[in-house]
N, C-alpha and C positions, 0 to 999 in steps of 0.2 A: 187330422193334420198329416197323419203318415200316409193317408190316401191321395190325398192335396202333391205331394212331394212324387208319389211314384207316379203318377201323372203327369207330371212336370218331367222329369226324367227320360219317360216315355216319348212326351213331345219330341225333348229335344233331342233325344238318337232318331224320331223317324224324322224331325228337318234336318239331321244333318244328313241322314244318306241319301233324302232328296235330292237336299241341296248338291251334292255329291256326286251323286249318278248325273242331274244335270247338267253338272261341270263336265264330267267325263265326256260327257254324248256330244256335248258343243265343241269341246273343246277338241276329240278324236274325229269331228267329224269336219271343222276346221282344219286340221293338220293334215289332216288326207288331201284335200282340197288344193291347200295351200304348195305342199309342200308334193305334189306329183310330178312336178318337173324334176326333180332329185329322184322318185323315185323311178321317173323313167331312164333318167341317166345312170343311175346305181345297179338297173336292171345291167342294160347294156353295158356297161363297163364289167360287172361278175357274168354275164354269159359270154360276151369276148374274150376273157381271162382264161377262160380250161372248157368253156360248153357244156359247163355243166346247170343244175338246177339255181333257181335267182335267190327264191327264198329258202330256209331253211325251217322245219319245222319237232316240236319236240315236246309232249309230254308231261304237262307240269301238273301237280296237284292246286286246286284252286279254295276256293270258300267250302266248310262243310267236307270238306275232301273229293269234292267233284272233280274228276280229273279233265284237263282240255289241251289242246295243242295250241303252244305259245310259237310265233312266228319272230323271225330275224331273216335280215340278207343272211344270203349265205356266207360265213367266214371263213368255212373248214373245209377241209377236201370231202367227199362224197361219200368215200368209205371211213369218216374220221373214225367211229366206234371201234371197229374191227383195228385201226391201226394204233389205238389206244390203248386197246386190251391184251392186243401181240405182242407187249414189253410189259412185263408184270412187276415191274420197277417203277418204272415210271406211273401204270397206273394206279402202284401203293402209295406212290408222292403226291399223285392227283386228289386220290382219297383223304388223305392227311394232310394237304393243303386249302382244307373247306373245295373238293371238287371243281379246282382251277388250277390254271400253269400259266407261271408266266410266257408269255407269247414267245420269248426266245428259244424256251425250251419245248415248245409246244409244237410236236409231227405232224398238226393235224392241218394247223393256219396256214392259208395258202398267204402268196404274200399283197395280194388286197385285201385280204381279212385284217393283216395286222392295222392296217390305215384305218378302215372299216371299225375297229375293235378301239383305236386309240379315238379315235373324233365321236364314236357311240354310235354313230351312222346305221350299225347294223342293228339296232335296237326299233328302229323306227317304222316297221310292221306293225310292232305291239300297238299301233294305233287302233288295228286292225281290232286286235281283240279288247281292248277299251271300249270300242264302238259296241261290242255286241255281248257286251255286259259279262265276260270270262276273267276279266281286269280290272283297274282303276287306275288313275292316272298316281295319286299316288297312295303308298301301301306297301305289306313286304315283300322282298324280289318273292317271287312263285319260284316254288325249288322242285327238283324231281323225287319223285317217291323216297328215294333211298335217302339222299337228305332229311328226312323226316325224322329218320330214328334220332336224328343230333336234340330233337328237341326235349326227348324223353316224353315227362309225362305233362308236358308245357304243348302237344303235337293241339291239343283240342281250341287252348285259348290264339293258337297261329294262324289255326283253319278258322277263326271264327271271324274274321275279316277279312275282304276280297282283297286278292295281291297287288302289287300297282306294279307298271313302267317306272315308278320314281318311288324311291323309300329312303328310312332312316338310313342303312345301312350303305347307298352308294353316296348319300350324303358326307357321309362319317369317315370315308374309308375306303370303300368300296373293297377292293381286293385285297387291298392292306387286312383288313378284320379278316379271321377266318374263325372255324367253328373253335370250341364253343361260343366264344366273346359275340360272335354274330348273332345266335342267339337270343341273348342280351338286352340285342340293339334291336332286333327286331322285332320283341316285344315290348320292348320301352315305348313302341310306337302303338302299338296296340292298347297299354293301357291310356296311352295321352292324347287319341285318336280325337278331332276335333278340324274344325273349316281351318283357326286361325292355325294351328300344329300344321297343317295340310298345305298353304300355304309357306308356310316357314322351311319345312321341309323342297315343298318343289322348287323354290330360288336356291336354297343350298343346290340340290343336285345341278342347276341352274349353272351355279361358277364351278362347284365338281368337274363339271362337260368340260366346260373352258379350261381346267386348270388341268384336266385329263386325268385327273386324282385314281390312281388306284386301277387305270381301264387296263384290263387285257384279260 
């Protein structure tokens, strides 16, 4: 009987990350598709703006702890780090604010990032890496290394599901949550992880977008 059951089990986590990854792959490769008119305009409207790079890319631990580079329009000025780290004020509030600023206070956002940042616009790469399997559509946000330590000794059950473009936590919140309570939220997904949770989840961040909840 107890062999019967873990088989069962088994089944059902490998259809659901089929099911899953082929959601992702249709679904990221629809949007690309679909949606390349916006990204030729988004190109040209941030290289017009200052000439500088279209995309922006960065770093993020994935599944496992694999690390990959997650892609966005560019928001920020070119040298954002360096001019984030020159005010050791501000970059202690950054720290202590779950690793965000609000856009007003933030040196770094040029001022089509902030538009860019409020409508999610600049999110819309991460198709890129949904398509080739570094992603999921949705899942928890992919954080950079140093985030990591917030989870303690929770770092292992975070990495064991691939990160999405869309999760509990921008559903919830988005920027409102900061650590630890983000935490929280993004393992509450992990253990409830499922087609129909997955769905539930994507229409949340769905009206999130539209209601701009939390973006900056």
């Amino acid at each position: 009987m107890m062999e019967s059951n873990l088989e069962e089990v088994k089944t059902q986590g490998t259809f659901y990350k089929t099911s899953k990854r082929i959601f992702d792959v249709l679904g990221s490769f629809l949007a690309l598709v679909c949606l390349s008119p916006v990204f030729l305009i988004l190109s040209i409207i941030i290289k017009n703006h200052d000439g500088g790079k279209v995309f922006f890319k960065q770093k993020r631990v994935g599944q496992n702890g694999k690390e990959f580079f997650m892609y966005k329009f560019r928001s920020m000025e070119e040298n954002a780090e360096e001019i984030l780290k020159a005010d050791k004020g501000l970059y202690a509030k950054y720290v202590a604010n779950g690793f965000k600023l609000p856009a007003e206070e933030d040196p770094r956002i040029t001022s089509i990032g902030k538009w860019l940042r409020r409508t999610s616009f600049d999110e819309l790469p991460q198709f890129i890496n949904i398509l080739r399997g570094e992603m999921s559509i949705v899942g928890p946000r992919p954080i950079v290394s140093t985030e990591l330590e917030e989870y303690g000794d929770r770092k292992a059950k975070l990495l064991s599901v691939k990160p999405g473009a869309m999760g509990l936590w921008q559903a919830t919140g988005r920027s409102n949550i900061t650590y630890p309570e983000r935490c929280d939220v993004e393992l509450e997904y992990v253990d409830n992880a499922s087609l129909g949770y997955d769905w539930k989840i994507f229409f949340l961040n769905l009206i999130s977008i539209f209601k701009q909840d939390g973006a900056f």
